[in-house]
Backbone as CSV, one residue per row, in Angstrom:
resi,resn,N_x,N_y,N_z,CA_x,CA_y,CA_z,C_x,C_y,C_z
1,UNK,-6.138,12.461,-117.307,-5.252,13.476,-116.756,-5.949,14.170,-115.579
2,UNK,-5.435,14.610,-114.705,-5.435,15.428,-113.426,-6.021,16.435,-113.664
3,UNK,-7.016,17.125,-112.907,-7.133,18.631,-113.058,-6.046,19.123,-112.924
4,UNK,-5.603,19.018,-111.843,-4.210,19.968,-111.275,-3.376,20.259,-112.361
5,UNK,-2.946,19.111,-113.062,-2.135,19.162,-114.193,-1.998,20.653,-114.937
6,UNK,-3.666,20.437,-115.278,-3.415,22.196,-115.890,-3.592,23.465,-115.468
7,UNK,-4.164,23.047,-113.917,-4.081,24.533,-113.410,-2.923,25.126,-113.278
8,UNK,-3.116,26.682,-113.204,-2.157,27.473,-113.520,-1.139,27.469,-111.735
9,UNK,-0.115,27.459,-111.750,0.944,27.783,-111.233,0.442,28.751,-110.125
10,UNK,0.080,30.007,-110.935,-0.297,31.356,-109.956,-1.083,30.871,-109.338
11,UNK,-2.364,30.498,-109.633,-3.416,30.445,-108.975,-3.703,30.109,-107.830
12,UNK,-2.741,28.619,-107.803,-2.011,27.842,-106.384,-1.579,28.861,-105.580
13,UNK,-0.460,29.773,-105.886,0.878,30.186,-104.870,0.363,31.065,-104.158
14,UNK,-0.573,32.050,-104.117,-1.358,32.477,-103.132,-1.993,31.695,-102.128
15,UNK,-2.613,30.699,-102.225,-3.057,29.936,-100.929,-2.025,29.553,-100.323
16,UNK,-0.880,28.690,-101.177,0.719,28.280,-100.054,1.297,29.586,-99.628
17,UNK,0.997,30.748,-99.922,1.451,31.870,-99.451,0.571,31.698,-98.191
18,UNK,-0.783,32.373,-98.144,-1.743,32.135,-97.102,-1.438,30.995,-95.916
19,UNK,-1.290,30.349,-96.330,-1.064,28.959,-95.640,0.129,28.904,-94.933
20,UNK,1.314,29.446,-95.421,3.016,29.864,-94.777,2.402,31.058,-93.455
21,UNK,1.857,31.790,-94.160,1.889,33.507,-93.422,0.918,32.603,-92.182
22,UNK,-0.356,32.040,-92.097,-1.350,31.681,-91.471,-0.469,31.496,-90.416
23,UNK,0.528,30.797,-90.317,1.531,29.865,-89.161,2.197,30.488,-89.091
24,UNK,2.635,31.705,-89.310,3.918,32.338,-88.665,5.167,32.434,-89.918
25,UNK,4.747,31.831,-91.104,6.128,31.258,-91.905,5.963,32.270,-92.902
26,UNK,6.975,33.093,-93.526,7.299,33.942,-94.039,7.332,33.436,-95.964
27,UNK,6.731,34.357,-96.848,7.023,34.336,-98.418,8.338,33.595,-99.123
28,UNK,9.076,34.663,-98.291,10.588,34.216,-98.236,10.802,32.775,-98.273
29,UNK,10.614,32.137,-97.494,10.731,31.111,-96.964,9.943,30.088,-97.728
30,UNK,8.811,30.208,-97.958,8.086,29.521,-99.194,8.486,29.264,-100.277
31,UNK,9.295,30.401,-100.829,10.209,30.869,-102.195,11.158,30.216,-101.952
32,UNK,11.850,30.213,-101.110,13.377,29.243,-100.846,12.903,27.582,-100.811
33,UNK,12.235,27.650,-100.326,11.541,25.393,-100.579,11.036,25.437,-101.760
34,UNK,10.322,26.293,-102.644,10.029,26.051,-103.864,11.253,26.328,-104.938
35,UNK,12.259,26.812,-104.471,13.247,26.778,-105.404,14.438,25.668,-105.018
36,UNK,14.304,25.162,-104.011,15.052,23.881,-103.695,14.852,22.784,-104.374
37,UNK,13.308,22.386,-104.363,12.710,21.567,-104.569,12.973,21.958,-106.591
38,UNK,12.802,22.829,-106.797,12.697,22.806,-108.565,13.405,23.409,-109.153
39,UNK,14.725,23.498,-107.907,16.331,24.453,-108.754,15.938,25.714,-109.728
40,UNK,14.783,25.916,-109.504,14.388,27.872,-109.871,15.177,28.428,-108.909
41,UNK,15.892,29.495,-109.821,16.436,30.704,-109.260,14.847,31.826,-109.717
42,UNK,15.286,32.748,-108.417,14.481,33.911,-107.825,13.806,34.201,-109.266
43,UNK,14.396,34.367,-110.427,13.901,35.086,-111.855,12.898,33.987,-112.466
44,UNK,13.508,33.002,-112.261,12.608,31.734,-113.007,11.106,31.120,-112.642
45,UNK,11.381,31.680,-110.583,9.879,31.408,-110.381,9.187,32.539,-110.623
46,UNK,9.607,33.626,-110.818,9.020,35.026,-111.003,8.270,34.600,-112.158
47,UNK,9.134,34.242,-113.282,8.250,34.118,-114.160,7.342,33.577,-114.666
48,UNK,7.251,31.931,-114.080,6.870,31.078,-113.925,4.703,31.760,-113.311
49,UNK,5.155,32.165,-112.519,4.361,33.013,-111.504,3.341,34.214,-112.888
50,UNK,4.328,34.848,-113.499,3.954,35.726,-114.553,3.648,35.511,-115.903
51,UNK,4.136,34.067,-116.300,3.698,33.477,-117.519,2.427,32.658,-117.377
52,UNK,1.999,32.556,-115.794,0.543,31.901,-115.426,0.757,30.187,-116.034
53,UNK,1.875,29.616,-115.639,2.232,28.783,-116.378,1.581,27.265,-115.644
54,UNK,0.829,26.143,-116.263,0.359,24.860,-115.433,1.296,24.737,-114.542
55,UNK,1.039,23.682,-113.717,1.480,22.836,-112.778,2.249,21.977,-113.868
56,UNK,2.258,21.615,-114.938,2.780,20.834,-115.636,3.766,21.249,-116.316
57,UNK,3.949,22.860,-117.185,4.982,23.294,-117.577,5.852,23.900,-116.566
58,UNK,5.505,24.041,-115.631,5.857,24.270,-114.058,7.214,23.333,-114.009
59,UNK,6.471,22.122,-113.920,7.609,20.827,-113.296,8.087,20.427,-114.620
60,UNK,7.580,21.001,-115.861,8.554,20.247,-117.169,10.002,20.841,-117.197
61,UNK,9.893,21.989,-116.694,11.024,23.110,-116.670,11.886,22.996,-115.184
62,UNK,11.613,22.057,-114.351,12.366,22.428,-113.097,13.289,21.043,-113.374
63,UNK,14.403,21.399,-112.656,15.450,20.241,-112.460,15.462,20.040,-111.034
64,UNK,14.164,18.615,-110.302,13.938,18.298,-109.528,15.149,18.459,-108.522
65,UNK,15.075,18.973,-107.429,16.242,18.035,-106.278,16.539,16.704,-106.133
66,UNK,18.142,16.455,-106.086,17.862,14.665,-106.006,17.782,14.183,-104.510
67,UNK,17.504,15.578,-103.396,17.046,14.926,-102.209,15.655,15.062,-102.365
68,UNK,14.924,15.690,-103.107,13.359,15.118,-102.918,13.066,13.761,-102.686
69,UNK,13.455,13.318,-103.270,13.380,11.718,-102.732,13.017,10.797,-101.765
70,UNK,13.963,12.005,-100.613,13.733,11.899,-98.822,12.478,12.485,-98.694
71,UNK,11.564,13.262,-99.715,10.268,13.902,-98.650,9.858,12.427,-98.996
72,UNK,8.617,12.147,-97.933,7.985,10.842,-97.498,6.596,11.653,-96.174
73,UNK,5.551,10.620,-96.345,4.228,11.165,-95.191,3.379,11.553,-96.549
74,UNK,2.303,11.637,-95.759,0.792,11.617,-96.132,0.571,13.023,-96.825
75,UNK,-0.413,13.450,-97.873,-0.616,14.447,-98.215,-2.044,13.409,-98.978
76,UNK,-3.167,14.591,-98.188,-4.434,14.237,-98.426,-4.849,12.795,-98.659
77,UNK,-3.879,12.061,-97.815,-4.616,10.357,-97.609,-3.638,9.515,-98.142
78,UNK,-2.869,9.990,-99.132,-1.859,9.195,-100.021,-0.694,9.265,-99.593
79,UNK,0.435,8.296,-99.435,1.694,8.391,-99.266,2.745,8.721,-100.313
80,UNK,3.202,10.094,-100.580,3.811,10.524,-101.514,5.111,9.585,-102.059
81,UNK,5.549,8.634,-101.177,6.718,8.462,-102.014,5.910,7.247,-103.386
82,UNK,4.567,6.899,-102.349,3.783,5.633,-103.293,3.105,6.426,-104.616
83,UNK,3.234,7.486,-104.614,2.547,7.987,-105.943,3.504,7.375,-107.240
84,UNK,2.159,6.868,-108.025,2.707,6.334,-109.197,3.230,7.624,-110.456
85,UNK,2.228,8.377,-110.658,2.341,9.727,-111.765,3.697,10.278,-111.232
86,UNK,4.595,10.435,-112.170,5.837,11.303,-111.604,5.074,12.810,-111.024
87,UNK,4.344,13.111,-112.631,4.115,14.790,-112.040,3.183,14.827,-110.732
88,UNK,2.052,13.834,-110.533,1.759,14.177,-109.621,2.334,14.043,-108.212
89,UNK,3.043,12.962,-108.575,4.065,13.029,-107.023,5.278,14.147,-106.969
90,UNK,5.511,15.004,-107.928,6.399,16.451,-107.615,5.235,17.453,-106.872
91,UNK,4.133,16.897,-107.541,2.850,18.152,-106.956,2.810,17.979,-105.672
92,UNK,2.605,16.893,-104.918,2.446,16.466,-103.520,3.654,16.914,-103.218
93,UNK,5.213,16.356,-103.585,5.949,16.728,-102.896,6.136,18.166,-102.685
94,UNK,5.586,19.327,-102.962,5.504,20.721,-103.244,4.515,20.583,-101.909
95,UNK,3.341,19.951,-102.262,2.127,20.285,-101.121,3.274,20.213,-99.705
96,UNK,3.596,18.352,-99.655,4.518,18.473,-98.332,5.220,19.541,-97.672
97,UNK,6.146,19.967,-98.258,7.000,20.690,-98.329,6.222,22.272,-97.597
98,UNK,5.034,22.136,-98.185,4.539,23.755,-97.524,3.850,23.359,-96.660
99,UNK,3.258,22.112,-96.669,2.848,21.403,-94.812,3.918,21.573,-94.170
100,UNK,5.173,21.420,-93.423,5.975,21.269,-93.184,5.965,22.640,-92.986
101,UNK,6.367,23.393,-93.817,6.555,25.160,-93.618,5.504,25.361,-92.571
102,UNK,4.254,25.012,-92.452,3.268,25.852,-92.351,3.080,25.134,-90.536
103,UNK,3.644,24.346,-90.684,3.691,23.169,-89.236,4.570,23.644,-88.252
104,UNK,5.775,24.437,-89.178,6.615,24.947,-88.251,7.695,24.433,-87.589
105,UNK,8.030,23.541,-88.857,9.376,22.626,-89.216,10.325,23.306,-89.440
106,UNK,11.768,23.385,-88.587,12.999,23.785,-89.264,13.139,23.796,-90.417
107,UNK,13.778,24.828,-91.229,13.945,24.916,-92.776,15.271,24.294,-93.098
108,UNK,16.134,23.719,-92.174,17.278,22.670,-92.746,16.271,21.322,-92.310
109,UNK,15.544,21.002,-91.818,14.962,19.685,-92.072,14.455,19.632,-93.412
110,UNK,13.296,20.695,-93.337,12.241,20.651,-94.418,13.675,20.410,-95.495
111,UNK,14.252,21.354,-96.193,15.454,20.947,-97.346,15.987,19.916,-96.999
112,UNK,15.739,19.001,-96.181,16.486,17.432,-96.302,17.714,17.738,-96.402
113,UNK,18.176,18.641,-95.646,19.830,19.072,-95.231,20.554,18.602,-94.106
């Protein structure tokens, strides 16, 4: 198993926070691709966030997007759609997703809208 697997949720969302704000890209906006991507409403990532919950009960509880599919490109050397691990390819597709934010990608691209 993955480290990532069990790190906590919180621990992450401060650096993709850091990482949004670094480029110009707003919380807001972070919060809206992470709830696209894992059909959390505003209360669910709150808590998610407050129950300090893995990366794994994280994505056991989200009802993926069925345009995730369309994210595709590199995240740290690997081509996300080639990831074999489901969970770890929701993890990458999360990483993407805040590359993209942080790059300064339209937010109807980034949502594959």
């Amino acid at each position: 198993m993955h480290r990532i697997f069990g790190t906590t949720f919180a621990s992450v969302y401060p650096l993709y926070v850091a990482k949004a704000e670094r480029k110009g890209r707003t919380r807001d906006e972070l919060d809206q691709i992470i709830r696209w991507l894992t059909g959390f409403d505003e209360v669910a990532l709150r808590r998610h966030l407050d129950d300090a919950s893995t990366f794994q009960e994280f994505f056991a509880d989200a009802t993926l997007n069925p345009n995730a599919a369309l994210i595709t490109g590199v995240v740290c050397g690997v081509r996300v759609e080639e990831i074999d691990d489901p969970l770890m390819q929701k993890i990458r597709y999360l990483d993407k997703l805040v590359d993209e934010l942080a790059r300064g990608k339209a937010m109807e691209k980034i949502l594959r809208g």
